[in-house]
N, C-alpha and C positions, 0 to 999 in steps of 0.2 A: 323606180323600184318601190313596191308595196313594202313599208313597216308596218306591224304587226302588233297590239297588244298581246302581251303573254298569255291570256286566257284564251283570246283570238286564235291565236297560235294553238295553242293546245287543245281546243275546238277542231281543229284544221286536223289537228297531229289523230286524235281519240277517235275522229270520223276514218281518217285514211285505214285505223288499224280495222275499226268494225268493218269496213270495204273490204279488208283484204281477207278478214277472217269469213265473212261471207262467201268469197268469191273461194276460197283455199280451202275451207275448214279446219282450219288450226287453229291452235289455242288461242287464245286472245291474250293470256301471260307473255306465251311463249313470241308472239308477232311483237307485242310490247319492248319486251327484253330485245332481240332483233334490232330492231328501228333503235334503243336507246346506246346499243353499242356504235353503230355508227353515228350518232348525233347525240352529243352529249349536252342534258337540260340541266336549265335548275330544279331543285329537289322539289320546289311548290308547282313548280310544271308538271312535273313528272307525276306529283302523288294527283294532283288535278286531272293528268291524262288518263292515270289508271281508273280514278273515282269515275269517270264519265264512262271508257271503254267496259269495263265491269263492272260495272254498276247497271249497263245496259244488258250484257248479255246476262246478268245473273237476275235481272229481271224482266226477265224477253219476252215470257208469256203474258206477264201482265199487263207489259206495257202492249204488245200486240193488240192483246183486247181492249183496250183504252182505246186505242187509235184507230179499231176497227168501228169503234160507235160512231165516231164523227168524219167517218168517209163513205161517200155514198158511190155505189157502185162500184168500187174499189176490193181487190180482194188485195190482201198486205201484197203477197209473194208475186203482186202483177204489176206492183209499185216499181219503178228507178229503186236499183238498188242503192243509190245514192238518198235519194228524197226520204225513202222507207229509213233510213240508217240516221239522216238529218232527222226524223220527225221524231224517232224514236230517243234518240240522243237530247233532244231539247223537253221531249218528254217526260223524258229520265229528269231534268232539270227541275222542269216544272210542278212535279211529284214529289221527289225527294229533298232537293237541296233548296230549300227555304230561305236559306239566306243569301240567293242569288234573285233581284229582282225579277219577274215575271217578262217585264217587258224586255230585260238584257235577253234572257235567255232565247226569246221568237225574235227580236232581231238579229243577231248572232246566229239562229239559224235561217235567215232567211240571206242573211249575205253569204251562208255557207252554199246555200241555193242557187244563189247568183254565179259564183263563182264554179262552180260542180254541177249542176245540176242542167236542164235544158231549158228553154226560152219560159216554159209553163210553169218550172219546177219552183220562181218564188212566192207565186200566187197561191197556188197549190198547200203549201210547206205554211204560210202564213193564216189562209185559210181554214186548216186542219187544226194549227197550234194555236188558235186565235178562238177555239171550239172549244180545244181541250183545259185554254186557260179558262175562262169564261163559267163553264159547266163542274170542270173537274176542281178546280183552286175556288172556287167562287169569285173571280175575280175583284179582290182585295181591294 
């Protein structure tokens, strides 16, 4: 049986919601609320799930275009919806939340890669996020 660190976990959790709001187009509150009545978190999970899952969709555009510089021959919407959802997710990371080191963040998505995604997906996902840390963060 895989244990989990809680951030791990809520990495796992904030990915499945952006999958489902992808594939559904439903709210991303509303899939949140969903999932958190039947599994009940702790409140640092929780606000961590939200921060990631909306924090991604409410900056979708931008993070798209970010991720579009550093894929070559790639069109987003041609992406695994998975990988697209991981890049953007660790992107979100890597952009915003500062006090998450750089390297947690591409590791953490590249086992979410592993684990979801298909045999390319964590070359791919590392690749990309290994571009955007590099270029976009200046790598610190």
């Amino acid at each position: 049986m895989l244990i989990m660190r809680p951030r791990s976990k809520a990495r796992e959790i904030a990915l499945c919601i952006l999958y489902q709001r992808e594939v559904t187009h439903k709210d991303c509150n509303d899939l949140l609320s969903k999932f958190l009545e039947g599994n009940s978190q702790k409140k640092e999970m929780v606000e961590f799930i939200s921060q990631l899952a909306t924090g991604v969709v409410e900056n979708l555009s931008f993070l798209d275009s970010v991720i579009k510089k550093y894929v070559r021959n790639w069109e987003i919407n041609r992406m695994a919806i998975i990988d697209r959802n991981i890049i953007r997710m660790a992107s979100f990371e890597l952009i915003f939340l500062k006090n998450i080191p750089p390297k947690v963040s591409i590791n953490e998505a590249i086992e979410l890669a592993k684990r979801f995604g298909d045999i390319d997906s964590p070359r791919f996902v590392n690749g990309v996020l290994d571009k955007i840390y590099k270029i976009e963060r200046g790598a610190e």
